[in-house]
Backbone as JSON, one array per atom type, in Angstrom:
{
  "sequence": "XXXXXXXXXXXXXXXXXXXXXXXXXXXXXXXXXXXXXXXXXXXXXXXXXXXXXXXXXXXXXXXXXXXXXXXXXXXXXXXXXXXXXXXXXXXXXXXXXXXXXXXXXXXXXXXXXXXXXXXXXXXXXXXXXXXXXXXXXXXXXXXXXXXXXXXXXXXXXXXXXXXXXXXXXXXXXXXXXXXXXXXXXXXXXXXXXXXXXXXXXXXXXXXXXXXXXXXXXXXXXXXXXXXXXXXXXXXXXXX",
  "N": [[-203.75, 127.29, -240.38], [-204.92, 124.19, -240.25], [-204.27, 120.82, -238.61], [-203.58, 117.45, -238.32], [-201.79, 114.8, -237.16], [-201.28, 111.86, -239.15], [-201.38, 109.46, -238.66], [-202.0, 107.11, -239.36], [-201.68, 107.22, -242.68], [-198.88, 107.6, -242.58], [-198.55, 104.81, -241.67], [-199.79, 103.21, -244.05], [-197.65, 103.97, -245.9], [-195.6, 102.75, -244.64], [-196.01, 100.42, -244.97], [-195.55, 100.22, -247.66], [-192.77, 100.82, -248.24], [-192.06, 98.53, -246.66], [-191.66, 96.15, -248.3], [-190.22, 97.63, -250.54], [-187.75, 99.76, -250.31], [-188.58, 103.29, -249.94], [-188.62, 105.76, -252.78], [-187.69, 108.85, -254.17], [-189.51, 110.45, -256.46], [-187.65, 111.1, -259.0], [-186.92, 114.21, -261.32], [-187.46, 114.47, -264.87], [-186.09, 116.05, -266.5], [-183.45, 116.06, -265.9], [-182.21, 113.88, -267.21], [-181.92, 110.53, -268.42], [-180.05, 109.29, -266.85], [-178.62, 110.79, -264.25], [-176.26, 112.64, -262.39], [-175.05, 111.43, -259.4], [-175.11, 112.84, -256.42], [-174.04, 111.78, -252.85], [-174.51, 112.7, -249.3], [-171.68, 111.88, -247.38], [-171.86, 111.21, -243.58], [-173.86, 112.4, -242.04], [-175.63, 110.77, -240.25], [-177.41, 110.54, -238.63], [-176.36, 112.24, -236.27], [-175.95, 114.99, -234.71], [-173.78, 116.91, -234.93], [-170.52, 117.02, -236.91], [-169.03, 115.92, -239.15], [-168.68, 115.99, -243.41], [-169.05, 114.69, -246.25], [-169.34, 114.74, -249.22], [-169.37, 113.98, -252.83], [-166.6, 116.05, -254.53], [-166.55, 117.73, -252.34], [-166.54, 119.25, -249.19], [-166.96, 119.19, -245.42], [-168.42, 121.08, -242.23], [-170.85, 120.4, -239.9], [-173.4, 121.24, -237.7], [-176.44, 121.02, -235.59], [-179.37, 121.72, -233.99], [-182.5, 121.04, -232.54], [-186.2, 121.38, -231.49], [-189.1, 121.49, -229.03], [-191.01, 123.66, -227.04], [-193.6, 123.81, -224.69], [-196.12, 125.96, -223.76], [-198.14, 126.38, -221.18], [-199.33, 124.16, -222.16], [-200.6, 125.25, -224.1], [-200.08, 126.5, -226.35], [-197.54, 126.07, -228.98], [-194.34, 126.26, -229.57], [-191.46, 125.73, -231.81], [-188.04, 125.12, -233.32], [-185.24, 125.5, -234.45], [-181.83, 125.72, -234.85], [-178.89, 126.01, -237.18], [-175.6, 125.2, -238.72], [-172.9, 125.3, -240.7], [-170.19, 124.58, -242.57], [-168.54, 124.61, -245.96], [-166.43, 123.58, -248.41], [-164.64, 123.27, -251.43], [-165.21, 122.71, -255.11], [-165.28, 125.42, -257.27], [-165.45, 127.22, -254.9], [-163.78, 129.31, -253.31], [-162.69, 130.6, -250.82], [-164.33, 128.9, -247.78], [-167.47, 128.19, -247.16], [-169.69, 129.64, -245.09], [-172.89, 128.75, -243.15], [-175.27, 130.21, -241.74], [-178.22, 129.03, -239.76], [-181.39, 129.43, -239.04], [-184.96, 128.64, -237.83], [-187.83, 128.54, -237.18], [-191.37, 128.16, -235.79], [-194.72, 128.71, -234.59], [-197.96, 127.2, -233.39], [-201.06, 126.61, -231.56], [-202.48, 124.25, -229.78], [-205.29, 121.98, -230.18], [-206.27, 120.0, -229.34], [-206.07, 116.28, -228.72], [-204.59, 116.07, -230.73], [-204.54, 117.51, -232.33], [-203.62, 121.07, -234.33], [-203.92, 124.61, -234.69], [-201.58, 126.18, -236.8], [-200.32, 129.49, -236.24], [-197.75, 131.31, -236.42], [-196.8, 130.34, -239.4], [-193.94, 128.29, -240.62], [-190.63, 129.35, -240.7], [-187.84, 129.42, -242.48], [-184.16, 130.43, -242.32], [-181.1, 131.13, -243.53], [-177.8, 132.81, -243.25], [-174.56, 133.45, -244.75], [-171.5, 133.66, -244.77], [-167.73, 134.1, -245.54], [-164.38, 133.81, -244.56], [-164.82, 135.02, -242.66], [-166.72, 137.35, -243.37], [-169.67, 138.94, -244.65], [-171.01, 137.12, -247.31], [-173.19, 138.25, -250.47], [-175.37, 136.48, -250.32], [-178.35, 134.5, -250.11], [-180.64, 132.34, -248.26], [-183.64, 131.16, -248.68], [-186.92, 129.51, -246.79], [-189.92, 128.18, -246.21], [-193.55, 127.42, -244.88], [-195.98, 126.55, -247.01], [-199.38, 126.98, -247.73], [-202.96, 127.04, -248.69], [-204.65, 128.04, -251.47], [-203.86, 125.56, -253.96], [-202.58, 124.0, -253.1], [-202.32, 120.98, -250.79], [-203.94, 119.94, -248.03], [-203.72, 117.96, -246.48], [-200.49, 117.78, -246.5], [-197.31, 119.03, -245.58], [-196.24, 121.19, -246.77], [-193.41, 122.76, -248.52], [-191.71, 126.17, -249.5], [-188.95, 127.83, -251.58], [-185.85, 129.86, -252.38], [-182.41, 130.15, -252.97], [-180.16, 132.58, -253.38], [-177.07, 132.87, -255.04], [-173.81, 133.76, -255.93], [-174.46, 134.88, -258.18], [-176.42, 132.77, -259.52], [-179.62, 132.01, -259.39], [-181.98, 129.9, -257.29], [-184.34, 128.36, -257.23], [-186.7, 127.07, -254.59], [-188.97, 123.52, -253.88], [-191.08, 121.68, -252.27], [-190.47, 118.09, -252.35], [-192.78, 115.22, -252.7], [-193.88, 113.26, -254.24], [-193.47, 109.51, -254.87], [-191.55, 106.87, -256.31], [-193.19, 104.41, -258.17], [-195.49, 104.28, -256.79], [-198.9, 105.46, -255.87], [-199.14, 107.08, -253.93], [-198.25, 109.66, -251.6], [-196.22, 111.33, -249.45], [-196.48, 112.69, -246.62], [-194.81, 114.74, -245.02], [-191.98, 116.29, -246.16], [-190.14, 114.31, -248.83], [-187.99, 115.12, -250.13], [-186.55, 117.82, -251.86], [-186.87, 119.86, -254.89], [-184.79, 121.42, -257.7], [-185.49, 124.63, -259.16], [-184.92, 126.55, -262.1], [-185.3, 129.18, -264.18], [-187.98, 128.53, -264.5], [-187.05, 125.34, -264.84], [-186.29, 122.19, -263.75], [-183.23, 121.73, -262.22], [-182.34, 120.3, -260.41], [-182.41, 117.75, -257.68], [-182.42, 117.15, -254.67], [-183.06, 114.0, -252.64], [-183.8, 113.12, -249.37], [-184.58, 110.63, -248.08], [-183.02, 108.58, -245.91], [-179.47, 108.68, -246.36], [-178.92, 111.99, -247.35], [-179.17, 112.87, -250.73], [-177.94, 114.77, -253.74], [-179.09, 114.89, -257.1], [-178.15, 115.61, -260.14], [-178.51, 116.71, -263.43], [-175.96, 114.92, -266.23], [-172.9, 116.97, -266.64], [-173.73, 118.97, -265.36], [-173.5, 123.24, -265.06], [-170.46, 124.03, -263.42], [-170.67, 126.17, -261.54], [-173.32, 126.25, -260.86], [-173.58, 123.79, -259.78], [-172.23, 124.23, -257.53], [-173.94, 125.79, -255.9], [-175.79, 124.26, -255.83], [-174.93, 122.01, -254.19], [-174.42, 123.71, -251.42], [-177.62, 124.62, -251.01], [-178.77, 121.85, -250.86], [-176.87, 121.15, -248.58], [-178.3, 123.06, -246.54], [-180.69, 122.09, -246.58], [-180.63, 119.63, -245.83], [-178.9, 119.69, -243.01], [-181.09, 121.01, -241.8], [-183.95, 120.72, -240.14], [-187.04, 119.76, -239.83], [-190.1, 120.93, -238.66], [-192.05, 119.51, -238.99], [-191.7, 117.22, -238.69], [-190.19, 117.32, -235.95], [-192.38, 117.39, -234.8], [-193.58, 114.94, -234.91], [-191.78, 113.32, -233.48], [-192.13, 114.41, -230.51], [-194.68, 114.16, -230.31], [-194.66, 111.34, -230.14], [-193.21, 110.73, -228.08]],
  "CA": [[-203.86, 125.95, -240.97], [-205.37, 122.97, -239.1], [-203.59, 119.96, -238.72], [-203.34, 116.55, -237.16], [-201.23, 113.52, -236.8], [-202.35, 111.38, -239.83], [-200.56, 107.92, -238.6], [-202.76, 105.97, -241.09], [-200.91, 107.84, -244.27], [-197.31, 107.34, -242.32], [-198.45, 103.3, -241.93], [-199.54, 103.09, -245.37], [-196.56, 104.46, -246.5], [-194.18, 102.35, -244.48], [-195.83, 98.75, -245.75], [-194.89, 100.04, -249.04], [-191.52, 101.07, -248.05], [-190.8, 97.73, -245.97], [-191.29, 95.66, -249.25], [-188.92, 98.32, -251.06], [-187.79, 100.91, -249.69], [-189.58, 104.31, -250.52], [-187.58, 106.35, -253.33], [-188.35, 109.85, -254.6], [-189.85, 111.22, -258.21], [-186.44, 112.47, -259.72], [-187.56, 115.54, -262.55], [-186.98, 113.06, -266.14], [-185.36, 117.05, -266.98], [-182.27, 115.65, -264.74], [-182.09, 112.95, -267.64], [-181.79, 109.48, -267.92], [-178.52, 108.59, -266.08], [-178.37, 111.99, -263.79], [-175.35, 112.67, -261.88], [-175.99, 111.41, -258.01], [-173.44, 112.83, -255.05], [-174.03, 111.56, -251.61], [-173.88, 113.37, -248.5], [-171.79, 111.0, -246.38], [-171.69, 111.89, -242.56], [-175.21, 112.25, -242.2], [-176.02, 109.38, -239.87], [-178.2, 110.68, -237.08], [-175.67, 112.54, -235.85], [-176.27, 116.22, -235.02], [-172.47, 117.29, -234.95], [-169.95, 116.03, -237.31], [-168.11, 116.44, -240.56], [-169.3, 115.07, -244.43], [-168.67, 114.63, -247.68], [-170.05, 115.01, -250.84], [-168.16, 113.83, -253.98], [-165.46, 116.69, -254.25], [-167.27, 118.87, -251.75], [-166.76, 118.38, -247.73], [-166.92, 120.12, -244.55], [-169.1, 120.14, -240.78], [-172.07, 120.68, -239.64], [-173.87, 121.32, -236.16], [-177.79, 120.75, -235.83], [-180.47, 121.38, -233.17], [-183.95, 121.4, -232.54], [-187.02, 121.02, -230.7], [-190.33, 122.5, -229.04], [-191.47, 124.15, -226.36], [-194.95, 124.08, -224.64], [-196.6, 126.93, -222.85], [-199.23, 126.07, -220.51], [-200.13, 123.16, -222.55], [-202.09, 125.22, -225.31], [-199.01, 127.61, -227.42], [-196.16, 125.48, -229.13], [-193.25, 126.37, -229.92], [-190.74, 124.58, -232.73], [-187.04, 125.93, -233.33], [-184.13, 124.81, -234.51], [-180.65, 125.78, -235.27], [-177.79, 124.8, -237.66], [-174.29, 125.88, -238.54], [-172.14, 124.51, -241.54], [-168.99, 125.14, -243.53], [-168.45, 123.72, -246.75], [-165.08, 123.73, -249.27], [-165.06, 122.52, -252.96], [-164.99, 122.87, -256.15], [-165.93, 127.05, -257.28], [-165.26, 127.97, -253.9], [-162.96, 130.03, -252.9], [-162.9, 130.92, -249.38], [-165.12, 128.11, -247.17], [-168.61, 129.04, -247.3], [-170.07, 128.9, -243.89], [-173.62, 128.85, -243.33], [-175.68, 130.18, -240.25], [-179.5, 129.36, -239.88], [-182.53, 129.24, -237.74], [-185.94, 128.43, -238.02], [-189.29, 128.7, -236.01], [-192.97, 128.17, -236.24], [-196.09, 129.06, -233.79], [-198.93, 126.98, -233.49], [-202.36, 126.42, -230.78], [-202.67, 122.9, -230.03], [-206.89, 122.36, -230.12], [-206.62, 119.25, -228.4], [-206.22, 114.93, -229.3], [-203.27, 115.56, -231.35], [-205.04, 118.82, -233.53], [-203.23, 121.93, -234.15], [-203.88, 125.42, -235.38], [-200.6, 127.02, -236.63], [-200.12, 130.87, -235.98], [-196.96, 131.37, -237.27], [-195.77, 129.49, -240.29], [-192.48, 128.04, -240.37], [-189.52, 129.96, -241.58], [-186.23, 128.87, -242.22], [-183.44, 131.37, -243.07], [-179.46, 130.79, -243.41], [-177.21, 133.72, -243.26], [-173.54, 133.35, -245.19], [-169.94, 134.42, -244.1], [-166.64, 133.72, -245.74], [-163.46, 134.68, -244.32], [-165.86, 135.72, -241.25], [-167.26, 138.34, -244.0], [-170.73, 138.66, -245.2], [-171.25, 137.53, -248.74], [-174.34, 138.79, -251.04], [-176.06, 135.42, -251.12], [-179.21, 134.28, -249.22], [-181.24, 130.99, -248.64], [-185.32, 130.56, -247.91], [-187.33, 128.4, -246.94], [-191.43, 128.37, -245.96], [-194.49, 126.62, -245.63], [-197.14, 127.1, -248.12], [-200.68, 126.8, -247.6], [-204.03, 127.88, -249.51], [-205.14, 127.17, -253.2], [-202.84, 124.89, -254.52], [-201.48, 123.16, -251.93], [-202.89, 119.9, -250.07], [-204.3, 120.16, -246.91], [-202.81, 117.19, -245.56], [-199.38, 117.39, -246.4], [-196.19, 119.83, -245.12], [-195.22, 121.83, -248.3], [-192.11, 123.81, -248.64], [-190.98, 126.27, -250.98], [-188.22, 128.7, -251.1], [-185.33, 130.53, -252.6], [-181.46, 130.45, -252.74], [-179.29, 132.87, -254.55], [-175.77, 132.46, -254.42], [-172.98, 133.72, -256.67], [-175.05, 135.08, -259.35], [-177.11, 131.73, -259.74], [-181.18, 132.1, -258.17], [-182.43, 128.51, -257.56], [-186.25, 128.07, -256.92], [-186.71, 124.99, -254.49], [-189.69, 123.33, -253.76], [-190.77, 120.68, -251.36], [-191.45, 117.13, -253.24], [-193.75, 114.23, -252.44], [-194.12, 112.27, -254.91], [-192.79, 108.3, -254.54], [-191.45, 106.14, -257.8], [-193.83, 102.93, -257.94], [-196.89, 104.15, -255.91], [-199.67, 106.83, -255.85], [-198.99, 106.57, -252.04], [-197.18, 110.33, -251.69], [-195.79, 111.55, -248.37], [-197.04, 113.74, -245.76], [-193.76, 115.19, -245.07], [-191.26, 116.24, -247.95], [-189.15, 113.24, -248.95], [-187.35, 115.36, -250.85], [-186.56, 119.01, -252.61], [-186.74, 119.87, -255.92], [-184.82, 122.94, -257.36], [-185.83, 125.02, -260.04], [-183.96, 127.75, -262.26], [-186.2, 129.85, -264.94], [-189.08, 127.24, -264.47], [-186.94, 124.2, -265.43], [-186.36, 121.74, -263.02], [-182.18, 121.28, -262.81], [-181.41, 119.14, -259.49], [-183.2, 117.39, -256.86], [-182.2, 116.62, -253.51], [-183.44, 113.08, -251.96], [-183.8, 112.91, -248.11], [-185.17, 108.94, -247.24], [-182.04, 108.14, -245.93], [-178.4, 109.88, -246.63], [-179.55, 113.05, -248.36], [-178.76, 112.45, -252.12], [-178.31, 115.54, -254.57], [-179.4, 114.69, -258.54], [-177.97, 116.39, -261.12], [-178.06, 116.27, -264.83], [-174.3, 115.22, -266.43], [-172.23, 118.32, -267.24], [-174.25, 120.6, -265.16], [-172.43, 124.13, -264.87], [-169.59, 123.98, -262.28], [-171.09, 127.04, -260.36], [-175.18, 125.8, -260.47], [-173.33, 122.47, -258.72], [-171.95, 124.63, -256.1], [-175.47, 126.62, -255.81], [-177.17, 123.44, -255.58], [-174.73, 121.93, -253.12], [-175.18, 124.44, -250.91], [-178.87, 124.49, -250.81], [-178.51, 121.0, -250.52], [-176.25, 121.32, -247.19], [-178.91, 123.9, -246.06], [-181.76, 121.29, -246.31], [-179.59, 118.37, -244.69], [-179.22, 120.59, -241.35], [-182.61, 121.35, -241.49], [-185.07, 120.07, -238.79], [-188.39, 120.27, -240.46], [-191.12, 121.17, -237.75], [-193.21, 118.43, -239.08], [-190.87, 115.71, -237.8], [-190.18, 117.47, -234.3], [-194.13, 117.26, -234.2], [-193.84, 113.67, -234.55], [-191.43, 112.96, -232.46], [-192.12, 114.95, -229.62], [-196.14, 113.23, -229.78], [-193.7, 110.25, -229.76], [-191.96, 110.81, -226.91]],
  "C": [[-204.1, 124.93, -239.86], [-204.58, 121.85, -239.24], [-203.62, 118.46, -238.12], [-202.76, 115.31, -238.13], [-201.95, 112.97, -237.48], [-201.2, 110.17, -239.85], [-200.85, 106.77, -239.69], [-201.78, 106.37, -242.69], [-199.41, 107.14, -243.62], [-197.32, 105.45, -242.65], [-198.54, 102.78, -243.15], [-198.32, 102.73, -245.8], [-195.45, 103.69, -246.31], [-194.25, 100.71, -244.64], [-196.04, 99.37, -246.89], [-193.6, 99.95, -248.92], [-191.27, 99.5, -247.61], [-191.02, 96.51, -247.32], [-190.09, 96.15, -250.31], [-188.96, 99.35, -250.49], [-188.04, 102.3, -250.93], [-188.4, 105.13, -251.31], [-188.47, 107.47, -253.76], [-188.62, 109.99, -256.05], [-188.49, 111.6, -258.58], [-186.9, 113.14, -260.97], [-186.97, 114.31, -263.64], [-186.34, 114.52, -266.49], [-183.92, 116.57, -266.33], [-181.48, 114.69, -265.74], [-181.96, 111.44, -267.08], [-181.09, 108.47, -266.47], [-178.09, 110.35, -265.03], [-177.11, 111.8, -262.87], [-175.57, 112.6, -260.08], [-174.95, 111.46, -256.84], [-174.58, 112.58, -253.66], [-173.44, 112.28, -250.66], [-173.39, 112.28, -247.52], [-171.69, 111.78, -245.1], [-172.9, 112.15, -241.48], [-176.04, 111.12, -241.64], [-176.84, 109.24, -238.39], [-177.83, 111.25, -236.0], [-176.09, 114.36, -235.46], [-174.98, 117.31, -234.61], [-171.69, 116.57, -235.75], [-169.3, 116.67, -238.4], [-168.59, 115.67, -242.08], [-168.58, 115.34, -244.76], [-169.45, 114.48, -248.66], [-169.33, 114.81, -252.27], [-167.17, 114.81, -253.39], [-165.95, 117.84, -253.3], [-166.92, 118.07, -249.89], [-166.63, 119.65, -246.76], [-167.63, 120.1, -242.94], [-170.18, 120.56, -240.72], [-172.19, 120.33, -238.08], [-175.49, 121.53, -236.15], [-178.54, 120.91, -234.25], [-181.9, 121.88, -233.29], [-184.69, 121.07, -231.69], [-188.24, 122.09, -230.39], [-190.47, 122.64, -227.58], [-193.12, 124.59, -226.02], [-195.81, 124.99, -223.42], [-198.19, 126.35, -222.57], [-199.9, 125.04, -221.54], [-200.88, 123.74, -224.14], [-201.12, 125.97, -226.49], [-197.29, 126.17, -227.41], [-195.3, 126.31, -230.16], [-191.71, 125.64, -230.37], [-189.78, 125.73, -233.28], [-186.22, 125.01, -233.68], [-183.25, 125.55, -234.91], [-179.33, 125.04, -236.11], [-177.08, 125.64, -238.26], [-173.61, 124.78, -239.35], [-171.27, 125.23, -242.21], [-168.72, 124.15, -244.86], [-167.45, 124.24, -247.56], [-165.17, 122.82, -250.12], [-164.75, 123.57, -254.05], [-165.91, 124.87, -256.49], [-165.9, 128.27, -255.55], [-163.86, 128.64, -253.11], [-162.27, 129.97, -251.42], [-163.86, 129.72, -249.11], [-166.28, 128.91, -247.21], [-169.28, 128.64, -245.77], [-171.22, 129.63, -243.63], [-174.5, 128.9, -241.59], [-177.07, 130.1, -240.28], [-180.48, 129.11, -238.99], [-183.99, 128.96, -238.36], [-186.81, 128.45, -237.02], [-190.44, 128.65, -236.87], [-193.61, 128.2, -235.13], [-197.15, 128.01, -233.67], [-200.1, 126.88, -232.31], [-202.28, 125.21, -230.85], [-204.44, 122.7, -229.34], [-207.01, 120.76, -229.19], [-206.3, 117.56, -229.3], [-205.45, 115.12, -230.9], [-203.55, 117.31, -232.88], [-204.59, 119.66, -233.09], [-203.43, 122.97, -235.24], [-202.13, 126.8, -235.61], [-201.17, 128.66, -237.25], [-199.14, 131.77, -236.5], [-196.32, 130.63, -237.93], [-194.54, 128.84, -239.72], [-192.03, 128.92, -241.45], [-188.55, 129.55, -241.32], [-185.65, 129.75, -243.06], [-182.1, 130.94, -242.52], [-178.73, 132.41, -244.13], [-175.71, 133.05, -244.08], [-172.21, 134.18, -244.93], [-169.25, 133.77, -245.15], [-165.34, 134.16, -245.05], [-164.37, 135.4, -243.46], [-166.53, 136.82, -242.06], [-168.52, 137.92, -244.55], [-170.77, 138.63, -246.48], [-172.95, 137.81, -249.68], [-174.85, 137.38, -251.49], [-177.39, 134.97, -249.72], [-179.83, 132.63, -249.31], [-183.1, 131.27, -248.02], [-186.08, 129.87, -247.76], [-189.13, 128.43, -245.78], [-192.3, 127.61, -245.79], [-195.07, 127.28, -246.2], [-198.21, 126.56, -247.51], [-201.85, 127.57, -248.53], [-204.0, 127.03, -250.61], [-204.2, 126.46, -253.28], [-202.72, 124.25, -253.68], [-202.26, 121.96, -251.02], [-202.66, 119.96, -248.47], [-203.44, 119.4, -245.6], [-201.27, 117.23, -245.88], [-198.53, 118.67, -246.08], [-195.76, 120.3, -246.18], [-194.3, 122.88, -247.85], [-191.91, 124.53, -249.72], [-189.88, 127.4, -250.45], [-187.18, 129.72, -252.39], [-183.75, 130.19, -252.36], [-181.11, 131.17, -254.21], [-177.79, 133.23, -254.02], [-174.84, 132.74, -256.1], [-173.34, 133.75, -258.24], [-176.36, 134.22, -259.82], [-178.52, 132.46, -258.44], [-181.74, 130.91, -258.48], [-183.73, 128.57, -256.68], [-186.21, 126.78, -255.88], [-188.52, 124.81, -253.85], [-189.93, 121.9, -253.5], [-190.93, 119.25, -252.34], [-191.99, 115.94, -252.04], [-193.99, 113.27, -252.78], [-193.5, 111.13, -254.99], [-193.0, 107.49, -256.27], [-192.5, 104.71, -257.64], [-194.88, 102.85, -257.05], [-197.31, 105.38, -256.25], [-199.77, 107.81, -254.53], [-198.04, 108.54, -252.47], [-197.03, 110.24, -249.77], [-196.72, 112.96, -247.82], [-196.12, 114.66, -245.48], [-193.09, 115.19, -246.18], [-190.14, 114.78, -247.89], [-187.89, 114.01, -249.79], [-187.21, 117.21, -251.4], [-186.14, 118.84, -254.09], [-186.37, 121.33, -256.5], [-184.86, 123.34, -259.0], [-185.2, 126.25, -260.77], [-184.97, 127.97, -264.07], [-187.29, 128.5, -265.32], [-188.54, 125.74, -264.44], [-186.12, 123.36, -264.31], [-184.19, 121.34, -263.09], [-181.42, 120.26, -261.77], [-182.75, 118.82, -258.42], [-182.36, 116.68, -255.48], [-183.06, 115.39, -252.61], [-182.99, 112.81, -250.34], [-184.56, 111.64, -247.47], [-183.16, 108.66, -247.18], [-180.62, 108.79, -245.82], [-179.31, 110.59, -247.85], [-178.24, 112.94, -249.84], [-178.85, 113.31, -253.26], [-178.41, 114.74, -256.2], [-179.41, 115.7, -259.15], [-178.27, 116.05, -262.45], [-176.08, 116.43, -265.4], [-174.35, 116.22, -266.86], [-172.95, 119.4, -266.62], [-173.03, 121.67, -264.56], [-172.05, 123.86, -263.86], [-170.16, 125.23, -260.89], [-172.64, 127.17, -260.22], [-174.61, 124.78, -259.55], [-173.39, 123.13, -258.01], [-173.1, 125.25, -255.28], [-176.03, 125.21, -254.99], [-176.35, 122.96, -254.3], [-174.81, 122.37, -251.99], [-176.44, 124.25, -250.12], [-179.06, 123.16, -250.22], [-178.4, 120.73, -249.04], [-177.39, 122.1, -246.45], [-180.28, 122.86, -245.43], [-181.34, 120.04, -245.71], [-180.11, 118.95, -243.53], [-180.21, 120.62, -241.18], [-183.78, 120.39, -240.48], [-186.43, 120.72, -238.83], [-189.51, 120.45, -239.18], [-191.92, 120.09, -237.67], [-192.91, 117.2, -238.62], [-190.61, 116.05, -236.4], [-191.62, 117.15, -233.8], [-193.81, 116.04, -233.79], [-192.62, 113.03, -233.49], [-191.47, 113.29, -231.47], [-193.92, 113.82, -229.44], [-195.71, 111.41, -229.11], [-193.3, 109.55, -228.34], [-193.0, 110.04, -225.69]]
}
């Protein structure tokens, strides 16, 4: 996949935002009045402790890239969380990594080589439990050239939640280049959404089951930690 630094879309994007600030699509399946927990803690910090309505726990975050002879990059990160709440038993503590490959062709253009992958391993009670998380880019048919798509996978405690990156902004046609957001999915139907402009913000529908919350929280926590490749890009061109 080819790529480059499309500053014009980010500027766009951020004289819409500095009249209001930029909010995500929430699924209208979520209903009217959806149920909305905040991750507090979450403040730029890449060590620390949150909260989440009745949900809390820590987190540890890094990332960054590496450049061989100028022409092979290399984008990595690490992150490490425990979380305690409601359906949980034991603390759930979450171990994950990520990487991606790419060629840099020159004046800010890059051909990636290896995707990104992001995978989180699970312990309790230092024991491995039967639950997984994934997380990908996409590229090809479907998918828009210019923008960073995600999709993935968690299953956890019987529950299998679909997620998939979103884009789409309330009050413009304007989307994002990067995900603003995840959206997670369970037999096609859209049942929570996670918002990242800002503190990351899960959306539920009221009364959703007590052990899809914990699923989604989770996943949630998974995509918090996370240190998308597409933002180390930009801040490292940054730098």
């Amino acid at each position: 996949m080819l790529r480059h630094t499309l500053w014009l879309g980010i500027l766009l994007l951020a004289g819409c935002s500095a009249i209001q600030p930029a909010r995500m699509q929430v699924p209208e399946s979520l209903g009217a009045n959806p149920q909305s927990i905040e991750f507090r803690g979450f403040s730029g910090w890449n060590t620390g402790r949150f909260e989440a309505g009745p949900y809390s726990g820590t987190f540890r975050q890094t990332g960054g890239r590496t450049d061989v002879f100028d022409t092979v990059i290399e984008r990595y990160a690490l992150a490490r969380f425990a979380v305690r709440g409601p359906e949980i038993t034991s603390a759930i503590e979450g171990r994950c990594g990520m990487d991606e490959q790419a060629l840099s062709l020159g004046d800010g253009v890059e051909m990636t080589t290896a995707p990104m992958a992001y995978r989180c391993e699970f312990t309790a009670d230092g024991r491995p439990i039967p639950a997984r998380f994934e997380l990908q880019e996409v590229t090809g048919r479907g998918t828009a050239a210019y923008r960073y798509e995600r999709i993935g996978e968690i299953a956890l405690g019987g529950e299998v939640v679909r997620i998939r990156s979103a884009h789409d902004l309330t009050r413009t046609r304007i989307g994002t280049i990067t995900p603003i957001g995840y959206v997670f999915e369970r037999r096609g139907r859209a049942v929570g959404a996670l918002e990242l402009n800002g503190r990351p913000v899960l959306h539920m529908a009221q009364g959703t089951d007590p052990g899809l919350a914990r699923t989604l929280i989770v996943a949630a926590l998974a995509l918090s930690v996370f240190s998308d490749p597409a933002e180390i890009s930009f801040d490292a061109d940054g730098a």
